[in-house]
TORROPA-582532 format. One line per field, with one value per residue (C-alpha): x, y, z; chain; residue number from 1; residue in one letter. Coordinates in nm, 3 decimals. Each point is the difference from the previous one (the first is absolute). Layout:
! TORROPA-582532
xx	[X  ...]
yy	[Y  ...]
zz	[Z  ...]
cadena	[A  ...]
num	[NUM  ...]
residuo	[a  ...]
! end
This chain:
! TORROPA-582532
xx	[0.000  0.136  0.098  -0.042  0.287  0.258  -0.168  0.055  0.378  0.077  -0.177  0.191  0.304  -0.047  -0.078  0.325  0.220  -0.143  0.073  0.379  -0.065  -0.008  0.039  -0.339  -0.165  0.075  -0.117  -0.297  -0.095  0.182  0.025  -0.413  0.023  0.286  -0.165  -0.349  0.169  0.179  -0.206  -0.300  0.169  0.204  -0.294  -0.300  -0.207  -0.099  0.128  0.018  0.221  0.041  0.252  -0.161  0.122  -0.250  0.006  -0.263  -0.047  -0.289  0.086  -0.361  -0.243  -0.117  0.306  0.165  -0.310  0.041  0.327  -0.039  -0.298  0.321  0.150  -0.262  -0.114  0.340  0.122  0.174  0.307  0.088  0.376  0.014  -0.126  0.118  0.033  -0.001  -0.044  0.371  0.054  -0.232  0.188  0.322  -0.184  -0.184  0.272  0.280  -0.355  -0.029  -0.365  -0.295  -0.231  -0.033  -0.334  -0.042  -0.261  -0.027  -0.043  -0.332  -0.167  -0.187  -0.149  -0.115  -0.182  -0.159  -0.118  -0.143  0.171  0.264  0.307  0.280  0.319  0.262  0.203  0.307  0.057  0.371  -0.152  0.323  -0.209  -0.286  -0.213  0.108  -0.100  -0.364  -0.045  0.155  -0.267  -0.289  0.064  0.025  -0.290  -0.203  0.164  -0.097  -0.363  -0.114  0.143  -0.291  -0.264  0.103  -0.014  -0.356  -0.108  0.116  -0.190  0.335  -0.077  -0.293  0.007  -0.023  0.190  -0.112  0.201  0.028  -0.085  0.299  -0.014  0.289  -0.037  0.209  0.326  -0.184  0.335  0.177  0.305  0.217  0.123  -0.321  0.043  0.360  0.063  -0.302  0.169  0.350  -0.119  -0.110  0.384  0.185  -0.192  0.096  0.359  0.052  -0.208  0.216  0.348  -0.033  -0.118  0.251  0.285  -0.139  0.070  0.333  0.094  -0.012  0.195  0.271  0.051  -0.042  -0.264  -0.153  0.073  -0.095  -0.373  0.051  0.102  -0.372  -0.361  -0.141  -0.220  0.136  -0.356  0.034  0.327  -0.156  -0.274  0.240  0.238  -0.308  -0.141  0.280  -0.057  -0.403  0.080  0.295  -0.294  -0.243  0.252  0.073  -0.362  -0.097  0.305  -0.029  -0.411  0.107  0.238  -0.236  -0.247  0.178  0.297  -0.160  -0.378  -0.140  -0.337  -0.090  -0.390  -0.030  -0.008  0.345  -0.111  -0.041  0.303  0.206  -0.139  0.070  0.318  0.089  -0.139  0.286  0.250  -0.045  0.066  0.255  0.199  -0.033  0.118  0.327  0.031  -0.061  0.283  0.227  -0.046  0.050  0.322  0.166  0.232  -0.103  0.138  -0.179  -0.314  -0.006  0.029  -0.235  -0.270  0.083  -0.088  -0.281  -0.185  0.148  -0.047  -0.317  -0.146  0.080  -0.006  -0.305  -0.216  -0.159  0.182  0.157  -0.161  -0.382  0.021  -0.331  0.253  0.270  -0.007  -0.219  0.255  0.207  -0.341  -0.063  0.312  -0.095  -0.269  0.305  0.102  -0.131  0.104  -0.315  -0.274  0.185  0.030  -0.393  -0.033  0.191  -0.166  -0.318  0.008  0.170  -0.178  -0.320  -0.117  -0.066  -0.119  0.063  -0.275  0.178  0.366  -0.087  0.182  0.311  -0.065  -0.042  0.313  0.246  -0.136  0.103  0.328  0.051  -0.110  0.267  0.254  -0.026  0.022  0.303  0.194  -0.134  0.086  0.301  0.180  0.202  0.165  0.240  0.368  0.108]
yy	[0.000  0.330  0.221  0.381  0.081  -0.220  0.186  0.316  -0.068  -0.087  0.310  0.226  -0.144  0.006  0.378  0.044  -0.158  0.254  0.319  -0.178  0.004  0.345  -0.138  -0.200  0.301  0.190  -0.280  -0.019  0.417  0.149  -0.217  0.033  0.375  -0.017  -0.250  0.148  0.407  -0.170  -0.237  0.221  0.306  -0.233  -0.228  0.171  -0.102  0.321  0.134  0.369  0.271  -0.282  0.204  0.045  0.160  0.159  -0.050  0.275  -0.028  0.248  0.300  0.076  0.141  -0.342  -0.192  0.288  -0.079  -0.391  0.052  0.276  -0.259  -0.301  0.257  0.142  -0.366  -0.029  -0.328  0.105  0.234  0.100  0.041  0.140  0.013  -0.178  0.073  -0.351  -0.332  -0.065  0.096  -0.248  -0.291  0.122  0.190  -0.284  -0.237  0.267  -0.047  0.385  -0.013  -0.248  0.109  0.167  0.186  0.046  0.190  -0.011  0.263  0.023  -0.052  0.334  -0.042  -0.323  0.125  0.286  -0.210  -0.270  -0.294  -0.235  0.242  -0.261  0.034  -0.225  -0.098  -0.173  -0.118  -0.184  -0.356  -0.083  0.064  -0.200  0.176  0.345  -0.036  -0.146  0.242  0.300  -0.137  0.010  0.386  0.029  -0.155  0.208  0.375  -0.087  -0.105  0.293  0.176  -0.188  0.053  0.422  0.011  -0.210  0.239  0.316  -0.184  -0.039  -0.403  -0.146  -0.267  -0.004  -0.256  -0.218  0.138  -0.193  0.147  -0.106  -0.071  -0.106  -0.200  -0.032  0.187  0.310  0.147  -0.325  0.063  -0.320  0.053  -0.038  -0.328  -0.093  0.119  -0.250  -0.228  0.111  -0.088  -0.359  -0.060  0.222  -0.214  -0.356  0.084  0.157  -0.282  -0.264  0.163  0.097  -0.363  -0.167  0.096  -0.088  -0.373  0.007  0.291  -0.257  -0.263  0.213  0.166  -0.335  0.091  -0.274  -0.232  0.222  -0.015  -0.351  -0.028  0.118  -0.169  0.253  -0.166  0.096  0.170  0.266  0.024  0.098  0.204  0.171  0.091  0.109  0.269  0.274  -0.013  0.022  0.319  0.090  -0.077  0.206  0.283  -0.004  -0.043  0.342  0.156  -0.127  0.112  0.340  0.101  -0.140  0.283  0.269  -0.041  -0.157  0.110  -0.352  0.010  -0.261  -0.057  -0.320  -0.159  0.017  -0.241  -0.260  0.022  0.008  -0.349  -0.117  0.150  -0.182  -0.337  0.058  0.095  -0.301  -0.212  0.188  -0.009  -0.390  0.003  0.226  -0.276  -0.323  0.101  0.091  -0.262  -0.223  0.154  0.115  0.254  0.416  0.004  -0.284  0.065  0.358  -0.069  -0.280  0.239  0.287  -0.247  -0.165  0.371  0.287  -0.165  -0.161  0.293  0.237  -0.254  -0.244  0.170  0.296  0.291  0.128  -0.262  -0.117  -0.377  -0.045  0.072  -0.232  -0.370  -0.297  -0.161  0.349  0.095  -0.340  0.027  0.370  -0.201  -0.102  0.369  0.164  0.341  -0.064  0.037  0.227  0.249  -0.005  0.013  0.340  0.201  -0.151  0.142  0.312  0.141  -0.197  -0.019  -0.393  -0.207  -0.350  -0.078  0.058  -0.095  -0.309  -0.195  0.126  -0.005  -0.344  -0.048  0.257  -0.269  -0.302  0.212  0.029  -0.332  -0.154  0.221  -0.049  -0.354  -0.025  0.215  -0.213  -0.324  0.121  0.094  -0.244  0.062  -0.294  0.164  -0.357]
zz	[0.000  -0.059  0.280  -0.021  0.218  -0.217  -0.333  0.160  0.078  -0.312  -0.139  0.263  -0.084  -0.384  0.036  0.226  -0.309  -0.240  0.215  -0.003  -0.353  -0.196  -0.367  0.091  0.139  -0.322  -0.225  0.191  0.041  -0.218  -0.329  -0.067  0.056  -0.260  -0.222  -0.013  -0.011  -0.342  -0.170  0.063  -0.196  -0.262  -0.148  -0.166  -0.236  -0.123  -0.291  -0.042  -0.204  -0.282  -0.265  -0.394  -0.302  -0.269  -0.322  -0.143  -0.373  0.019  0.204  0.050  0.247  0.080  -0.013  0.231  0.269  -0.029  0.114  0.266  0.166  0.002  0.192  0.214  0.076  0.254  -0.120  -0.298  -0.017  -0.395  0.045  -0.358  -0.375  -0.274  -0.376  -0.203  0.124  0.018  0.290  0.155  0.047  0.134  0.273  0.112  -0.049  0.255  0.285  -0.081  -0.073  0.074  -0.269  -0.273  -0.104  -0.387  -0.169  -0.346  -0.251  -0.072  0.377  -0.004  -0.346  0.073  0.330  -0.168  -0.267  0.259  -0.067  0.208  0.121  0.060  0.207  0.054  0.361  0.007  0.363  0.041  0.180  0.157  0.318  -0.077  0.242  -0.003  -0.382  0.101  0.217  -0.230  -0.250  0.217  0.104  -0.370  -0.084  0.253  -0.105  -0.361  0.117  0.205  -0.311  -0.180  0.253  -0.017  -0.350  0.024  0.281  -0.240  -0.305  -0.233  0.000  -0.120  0.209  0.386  0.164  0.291  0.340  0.310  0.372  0.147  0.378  0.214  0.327  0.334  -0.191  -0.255  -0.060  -0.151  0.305  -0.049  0.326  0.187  -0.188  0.065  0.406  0.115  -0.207  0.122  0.382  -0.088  -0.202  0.284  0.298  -0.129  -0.095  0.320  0.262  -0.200  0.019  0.371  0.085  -0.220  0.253  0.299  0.056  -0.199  0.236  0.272  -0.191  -0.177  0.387  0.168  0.206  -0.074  0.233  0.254  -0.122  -0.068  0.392  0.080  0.059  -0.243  -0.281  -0.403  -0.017  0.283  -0.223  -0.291  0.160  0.249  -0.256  -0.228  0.251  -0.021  -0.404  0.028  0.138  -0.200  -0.279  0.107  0.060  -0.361  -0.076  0.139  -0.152  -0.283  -0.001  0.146  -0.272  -0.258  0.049  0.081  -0.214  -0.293  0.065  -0.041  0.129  0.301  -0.049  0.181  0.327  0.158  0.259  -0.289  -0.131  0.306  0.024  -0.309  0.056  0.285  -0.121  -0.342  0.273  0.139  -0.298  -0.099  0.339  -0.006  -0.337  0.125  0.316  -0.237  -0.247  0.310  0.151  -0.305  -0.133  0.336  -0.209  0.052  -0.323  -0.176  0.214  -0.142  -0.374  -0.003  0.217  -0.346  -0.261  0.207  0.029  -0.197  -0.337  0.050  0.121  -0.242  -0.288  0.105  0.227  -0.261  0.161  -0.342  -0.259  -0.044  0.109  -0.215  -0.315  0.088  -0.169  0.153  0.177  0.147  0.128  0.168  0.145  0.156  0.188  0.324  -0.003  0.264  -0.061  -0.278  0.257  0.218  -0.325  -0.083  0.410  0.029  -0.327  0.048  0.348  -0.048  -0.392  0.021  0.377  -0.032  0.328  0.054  -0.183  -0.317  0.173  0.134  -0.280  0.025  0.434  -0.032  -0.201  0.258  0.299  -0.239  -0.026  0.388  0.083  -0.255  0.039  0.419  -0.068  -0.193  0.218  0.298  -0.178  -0.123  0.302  0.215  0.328  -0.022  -0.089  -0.146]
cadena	[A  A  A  A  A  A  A  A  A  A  A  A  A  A  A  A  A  A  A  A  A  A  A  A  A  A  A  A  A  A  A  A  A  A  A  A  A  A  A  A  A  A  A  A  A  A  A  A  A  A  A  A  A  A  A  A  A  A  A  A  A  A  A  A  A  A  A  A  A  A  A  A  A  A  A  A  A  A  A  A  A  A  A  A  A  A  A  A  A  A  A  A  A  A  A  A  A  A  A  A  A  A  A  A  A  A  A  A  A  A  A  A  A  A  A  A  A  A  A  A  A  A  A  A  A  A  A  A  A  A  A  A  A  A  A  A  A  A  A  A  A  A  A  A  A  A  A  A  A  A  A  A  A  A  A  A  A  A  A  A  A  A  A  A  A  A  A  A  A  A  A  A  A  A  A  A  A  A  A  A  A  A  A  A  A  A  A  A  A  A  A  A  A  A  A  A  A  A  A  A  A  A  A  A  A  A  A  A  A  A  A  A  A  A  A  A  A  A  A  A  A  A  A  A  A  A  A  A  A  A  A  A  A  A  A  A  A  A  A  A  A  A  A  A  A  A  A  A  A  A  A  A  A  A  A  A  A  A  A  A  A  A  A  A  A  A  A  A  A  A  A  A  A  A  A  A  A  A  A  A  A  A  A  A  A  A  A  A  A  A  A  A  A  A  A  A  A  A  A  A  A  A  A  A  A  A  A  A  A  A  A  A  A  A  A  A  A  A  A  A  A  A  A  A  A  A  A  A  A  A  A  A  A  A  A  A  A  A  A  A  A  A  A  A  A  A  A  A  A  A  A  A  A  A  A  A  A  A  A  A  A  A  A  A  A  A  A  A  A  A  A  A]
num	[1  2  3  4  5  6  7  8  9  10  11  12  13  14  15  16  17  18  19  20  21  22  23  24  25  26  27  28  29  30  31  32  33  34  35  36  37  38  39  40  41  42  43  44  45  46  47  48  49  50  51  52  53  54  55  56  57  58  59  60  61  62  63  64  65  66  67  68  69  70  71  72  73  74  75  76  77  78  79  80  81  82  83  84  85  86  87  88  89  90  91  92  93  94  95  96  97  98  99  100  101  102  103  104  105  106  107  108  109  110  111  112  113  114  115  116  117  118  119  120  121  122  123  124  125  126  127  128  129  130  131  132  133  134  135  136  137  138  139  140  141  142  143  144  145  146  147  148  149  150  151  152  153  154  155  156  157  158  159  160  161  162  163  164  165  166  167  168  169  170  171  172  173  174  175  176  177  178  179  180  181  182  183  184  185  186  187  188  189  190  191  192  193  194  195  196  197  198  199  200  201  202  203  204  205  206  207  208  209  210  211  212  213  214  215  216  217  218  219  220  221  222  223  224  225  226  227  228  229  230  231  232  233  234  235  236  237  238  239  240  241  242  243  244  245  246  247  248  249  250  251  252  253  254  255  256  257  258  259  260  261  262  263  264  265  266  267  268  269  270  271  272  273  274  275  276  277  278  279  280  281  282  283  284  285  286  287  288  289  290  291  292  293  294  295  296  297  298  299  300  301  302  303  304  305  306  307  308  309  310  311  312  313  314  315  316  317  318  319  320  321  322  323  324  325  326  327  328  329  330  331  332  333  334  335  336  337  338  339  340  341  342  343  344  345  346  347  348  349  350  351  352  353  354  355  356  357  358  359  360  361  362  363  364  365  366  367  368  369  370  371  372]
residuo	[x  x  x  x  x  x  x  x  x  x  x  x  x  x  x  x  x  x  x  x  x  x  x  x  x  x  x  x  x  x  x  x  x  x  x  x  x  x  x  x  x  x  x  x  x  x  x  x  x  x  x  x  x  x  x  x  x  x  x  x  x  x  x  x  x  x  x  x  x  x  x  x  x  x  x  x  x  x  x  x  x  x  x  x  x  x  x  x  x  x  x  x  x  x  x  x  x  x  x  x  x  x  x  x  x  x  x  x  x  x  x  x  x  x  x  x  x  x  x  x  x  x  x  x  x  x  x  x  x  x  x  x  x  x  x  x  x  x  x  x  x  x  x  x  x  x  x  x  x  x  x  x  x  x  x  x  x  x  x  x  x  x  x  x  x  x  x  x  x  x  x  x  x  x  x  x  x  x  x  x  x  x  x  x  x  x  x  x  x  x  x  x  x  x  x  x  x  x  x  x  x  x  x  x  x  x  x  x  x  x  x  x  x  x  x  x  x  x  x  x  x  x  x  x  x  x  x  x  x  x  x  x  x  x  x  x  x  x  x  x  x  x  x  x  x  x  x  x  x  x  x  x  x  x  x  x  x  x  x  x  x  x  x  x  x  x  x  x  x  x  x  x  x  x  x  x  x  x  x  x  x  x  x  x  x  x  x  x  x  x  x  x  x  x  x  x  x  x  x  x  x  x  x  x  x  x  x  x  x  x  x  x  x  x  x  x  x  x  x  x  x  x  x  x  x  x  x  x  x  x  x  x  x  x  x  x  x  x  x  x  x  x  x  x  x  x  x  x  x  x  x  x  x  x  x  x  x  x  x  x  x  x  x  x  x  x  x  x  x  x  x  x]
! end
């Protein structure tokens, strides 16, 4: 049976190592400060200030205001006007430009005479995305041009327009995508690293045979040595929240009662996961490079922080199902942009409790007191 009093001995003295300790207590305050501060201004998804050149074959009145709405529309910046097409590809191939905007000759005449008024966009698709979305601004500039001239009656016909509503994010941020997203990557790299040190601490300092001296079970081990880095955890947590919204303005709608508990439940796994592979391997050094490719690259590979998981192949996206960053991702957006309850996170609850149950039991069954 376990025995409170031996549980909280081993916490005490766990917590007593760690103040002896100040490379831990950086990794474990400082480093998700540092990591969130960094990733959280270096990745974005939005793409803004995207460099063109114009080609204008017409030098109109209406070519002049197609380009001055590119410009107006604050995604485009025309970095300068060409003459002839020759110039094209040797800007695009020195990453100069990202587009180029041709009109040709005879765009005004064809508008005031009604009929189609074509003009061409060469995007360079070495960045296959910045060139999707470079063509979808495009797309839309050169529409509402359609709609005006509708609205002004210059077109004959009057094209169908879309009420666009946007839910839970209305001004596209990426980043109130990507810092709930950081916390769930930044949480299970850092829970696994601390953890991963703990029992090879004891064996690479010989401690060990010290605890191995002692009537305590190997699961007031585990849970003993887990208390200090629940707190550690939460610590970060509300850091980690705290500089979200008032560094980065990411909006906390939801219950932050509900996601300290789901919090602690993938704090749990992911401590156990720490103890299991330092327990297993015995080396800080071993123990800490298995813990990096155990969390970092699943999480920011396999758990839909950065990529859609619903676009990855059959078998990558089976494979996503183990990762539990994956729930803990859709746990921290849907509770910070949409306001969900556990009615709608009970999934993903389920699967952090599956997580912590598992990831308890390896480290428990994992861990032997016997030095020989």
């Amino acid at each position: 049976m376990l025995s409170t009093g031996r549980l909280i001995a081993i916490a005490r003295k766990e917590r007593i190592q760690l103040r002896r300790d100040p490379r831990s207590l950086a990794l474990a305050f400082a480093l998700p400060l540092f990591q969130l501060l960094f990733f959280g201004y270096a990745i974005t998804l939005d793409v803004n200030d995207i460099a063109i050149a114009v080609l204008d074959q017409d030098n109109s009145a209406a070519s002049r205001r197609l380009i001055d709405s590119f410009e107006a529309a604050g995604y485009f910046h025309v970095t300068e006007r060409l003459d002839a097409y020759a110039g094209i590809d040797d800007r695009m191939t020195r990453g100069s430009i990202t587009a180029v905007l041709v009109i040709p000759p005879d765009f005004q005449r064809n508008l005031a005479a009604g009929r189609p008024a074509a003009v061409q966009l060469a995007v360079d698709g070495t960045d296959a995305n910045t060139a999707t979305i470079a063509l979808g601004y495009a797309e839309a500039i050169v529409a509402r041009q359609d709609i005006e001239l509708a609205v002004t009656g210059r077109s004959r016909t009057m094209p169908v327009t879309a009420d666009t509503r946007i839910w839970y994010n209305p001004e596209l941020r990426s980043r109130n995508m990507i810092v709930p997203g950081l916390t769930a990557v930044i949480m299970s790299i850092i829970a696994a690293l601390l953890t991963a040190l703990t029992i090879a601490r004891e064996w690479e300092r010989g401690t060990m045979e010290q605890l191995a001296a002692t009537p305590v079970h190997r699961a007031e081990v585990v849970l003993g040595k887990l208390l200090p880095y629940v707190g550690i955890g939460f610590i970060d947590m509300i850091v980690i929240i705290t500089a979200g919204i008032l560094v980065f303005h990411v909006p906390l709608r939801g219950d932050i009662l509900l996601l300290a508990g789901m919090t602690l439940l993938f704090l749990l796994g992911a401590l156990g996961l720490g103890i299991f592979i330092s327990a297993a391997l015995k080396s800080q050094v071993l123990a800490t490079q298995a813990a990096m490719i155990a969390t970092y690259l699943p999480a920011v590979l396999l758990s839909g922080f950065l990529y859609d998981i619903a676009s990855m192949p059959a078998v990558i996206r089976m494979v996503t199902l183990i990762v539990p960053a994956r729930y803990y991702v859709v746990i921290t957006r849907g509770i910070f942009l949409k306001d969900v309850g556990i009615d709608v996170l009970w999934v993903q609850g389920f699967a952090m409790l599956v997580f912590a149950t598992v990831g308890l039991t390896l480290a428990t069954v994992s861990f032997r007191k016997e030095v020989a």
